[in-house]
BANU-325240 format. One record per residue (C-alpha): residue in three letters; residue number from 1; x, y, z. Coordinates in Angstrom, 3 decimals. Layout:
<nodes>
+------+-----+----------+----------+----------+
: rest :  nr :       c1 :       c2 :       c3 :
+------+-----+----------+----------+----------+
:  ALA : NUM :        X :        Y :        Z :
...
+------+-----+----------+----------+----------+
</nodes>
This chain:
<nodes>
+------+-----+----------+----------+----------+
: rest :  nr :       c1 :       c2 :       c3 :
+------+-----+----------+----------+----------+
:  UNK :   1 :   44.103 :  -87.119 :  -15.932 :
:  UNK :   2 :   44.234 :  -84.477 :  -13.151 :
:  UNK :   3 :   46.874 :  -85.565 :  -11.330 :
:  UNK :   4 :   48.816 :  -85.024 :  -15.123 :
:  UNK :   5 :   47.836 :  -81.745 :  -15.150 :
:  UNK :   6 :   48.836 :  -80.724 :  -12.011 :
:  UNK :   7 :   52.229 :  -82.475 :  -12.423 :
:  UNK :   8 :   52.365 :  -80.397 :  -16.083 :
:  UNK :   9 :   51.389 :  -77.557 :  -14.388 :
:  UNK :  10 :   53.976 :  -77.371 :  -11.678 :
:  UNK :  11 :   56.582 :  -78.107 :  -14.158 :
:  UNK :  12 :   55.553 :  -75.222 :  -16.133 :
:  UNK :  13 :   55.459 :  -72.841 :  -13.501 :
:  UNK :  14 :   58.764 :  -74.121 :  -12.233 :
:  UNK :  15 :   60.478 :  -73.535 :  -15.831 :
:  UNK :  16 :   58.489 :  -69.827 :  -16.096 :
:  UNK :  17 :   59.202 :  -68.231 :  -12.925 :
:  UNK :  18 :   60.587 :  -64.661 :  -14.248 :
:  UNK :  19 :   57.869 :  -62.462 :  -15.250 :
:  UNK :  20 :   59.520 :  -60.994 :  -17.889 :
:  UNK :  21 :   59.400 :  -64.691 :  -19.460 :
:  UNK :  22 :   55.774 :  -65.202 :  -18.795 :
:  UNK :  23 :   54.989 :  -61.826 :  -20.191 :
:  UNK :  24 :   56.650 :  -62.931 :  -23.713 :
:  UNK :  25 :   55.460 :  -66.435 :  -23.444 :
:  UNK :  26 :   52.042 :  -64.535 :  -23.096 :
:  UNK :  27 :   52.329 :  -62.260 :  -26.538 :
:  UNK :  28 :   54.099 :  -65.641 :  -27.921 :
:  UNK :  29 :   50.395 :  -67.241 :  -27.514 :
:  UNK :  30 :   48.879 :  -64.305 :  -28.894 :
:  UNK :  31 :   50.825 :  -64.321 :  -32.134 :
:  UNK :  32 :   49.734 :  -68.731 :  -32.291 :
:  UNK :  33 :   46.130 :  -67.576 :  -31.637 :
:  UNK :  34 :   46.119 :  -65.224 :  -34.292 :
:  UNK :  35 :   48.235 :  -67.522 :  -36.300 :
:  UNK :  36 :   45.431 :  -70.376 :  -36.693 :
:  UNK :  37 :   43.240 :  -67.331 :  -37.474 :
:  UNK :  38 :   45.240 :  -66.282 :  -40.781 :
:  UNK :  39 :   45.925 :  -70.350 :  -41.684 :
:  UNK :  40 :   42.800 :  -69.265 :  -43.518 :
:  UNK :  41 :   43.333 :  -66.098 :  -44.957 :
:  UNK :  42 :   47.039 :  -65.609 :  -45.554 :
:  UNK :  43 :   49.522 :  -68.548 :  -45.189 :
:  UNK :  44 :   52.333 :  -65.979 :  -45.258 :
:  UNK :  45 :   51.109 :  -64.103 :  -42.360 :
:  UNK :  46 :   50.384 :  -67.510 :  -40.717 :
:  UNK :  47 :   54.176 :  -68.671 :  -40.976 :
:  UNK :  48 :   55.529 :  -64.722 :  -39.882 :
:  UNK :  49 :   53.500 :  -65.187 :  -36.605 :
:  UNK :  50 :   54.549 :  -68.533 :  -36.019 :
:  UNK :  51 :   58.401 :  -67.575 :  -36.145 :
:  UNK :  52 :   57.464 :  -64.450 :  -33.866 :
:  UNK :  53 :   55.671 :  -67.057 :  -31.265 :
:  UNK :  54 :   58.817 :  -69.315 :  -31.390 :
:  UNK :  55 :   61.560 :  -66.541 :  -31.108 :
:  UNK :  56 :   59.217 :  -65.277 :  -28.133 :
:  UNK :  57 :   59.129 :  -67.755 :  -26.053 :
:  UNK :  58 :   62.649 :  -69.068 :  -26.872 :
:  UNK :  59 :   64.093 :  -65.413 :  -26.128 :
:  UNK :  60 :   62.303 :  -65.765 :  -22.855 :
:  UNK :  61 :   63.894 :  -69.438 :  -21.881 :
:  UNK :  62 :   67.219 :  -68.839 :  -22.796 :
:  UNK :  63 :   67.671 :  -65.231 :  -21.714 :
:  UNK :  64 :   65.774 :  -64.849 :  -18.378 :
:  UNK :  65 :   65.486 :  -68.405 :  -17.401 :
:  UNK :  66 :   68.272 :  -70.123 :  -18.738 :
:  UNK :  67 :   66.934 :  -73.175 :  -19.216 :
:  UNK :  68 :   65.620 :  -75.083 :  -22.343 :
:  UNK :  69 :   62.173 :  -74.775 :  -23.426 :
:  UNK :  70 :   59.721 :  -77.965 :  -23.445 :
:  UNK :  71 :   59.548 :  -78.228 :  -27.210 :
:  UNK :  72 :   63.345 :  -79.404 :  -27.186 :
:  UNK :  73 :   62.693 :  -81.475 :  -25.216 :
:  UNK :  74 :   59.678 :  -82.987 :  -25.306 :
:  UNK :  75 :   58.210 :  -81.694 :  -28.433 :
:  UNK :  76 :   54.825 :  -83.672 :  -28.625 :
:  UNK :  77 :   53.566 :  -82.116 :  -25.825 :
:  UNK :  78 :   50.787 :  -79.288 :  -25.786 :
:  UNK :  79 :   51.599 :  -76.425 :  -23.965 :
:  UNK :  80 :   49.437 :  -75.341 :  -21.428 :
:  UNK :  81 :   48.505 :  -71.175 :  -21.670 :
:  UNK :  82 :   49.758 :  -68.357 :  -19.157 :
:  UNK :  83 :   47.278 :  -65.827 :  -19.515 :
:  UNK :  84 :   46.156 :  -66.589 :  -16.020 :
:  UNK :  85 :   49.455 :  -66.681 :  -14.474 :
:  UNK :  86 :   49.962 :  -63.105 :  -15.256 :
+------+-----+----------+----------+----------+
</nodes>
């Protein structure tokens, strides 16, 4: 299991390396987090931030990195957070 995570998490680092990228991926987990929080209050509001976290993070892979995120490609996979790689 930890030799998994520490393949995963050079992986991720290697497809995040502009901060600009990390910085949206960052407010991308944000809007999820508060996202599970409004599943209960206001399915709406729960949907909005979920198309703000995708178009984050997806403006962040294909404008500063150029590459594809991990959801198109491997889309059953969880994603592992950056707030400590800021």
């Amino acid at each position: 299991m930890l030799n998994r995570v520490r393949k995963d998490s050079r992986y991720y680092l290697q497809e995040h390396q502009d901060r600009k990228n990390r910085i949206l991926h960052y407010f991308a987990f944000l809007s999820a987090f508060v996202a599970w929080i409004f599943l209960f209050i206001d399915i709406k509001v729960t949907l909005l931030l979920a198309v703000i976290h995708y178009a984050l993070s997806w403006m962040g892979h294909f404008y500063y990195e150029g590459n594809k995120p991990a959801a198109f490609r491997y889309p059953h996979n969880c994603k592992y957070s950056l707030v400590g790689l800021i």
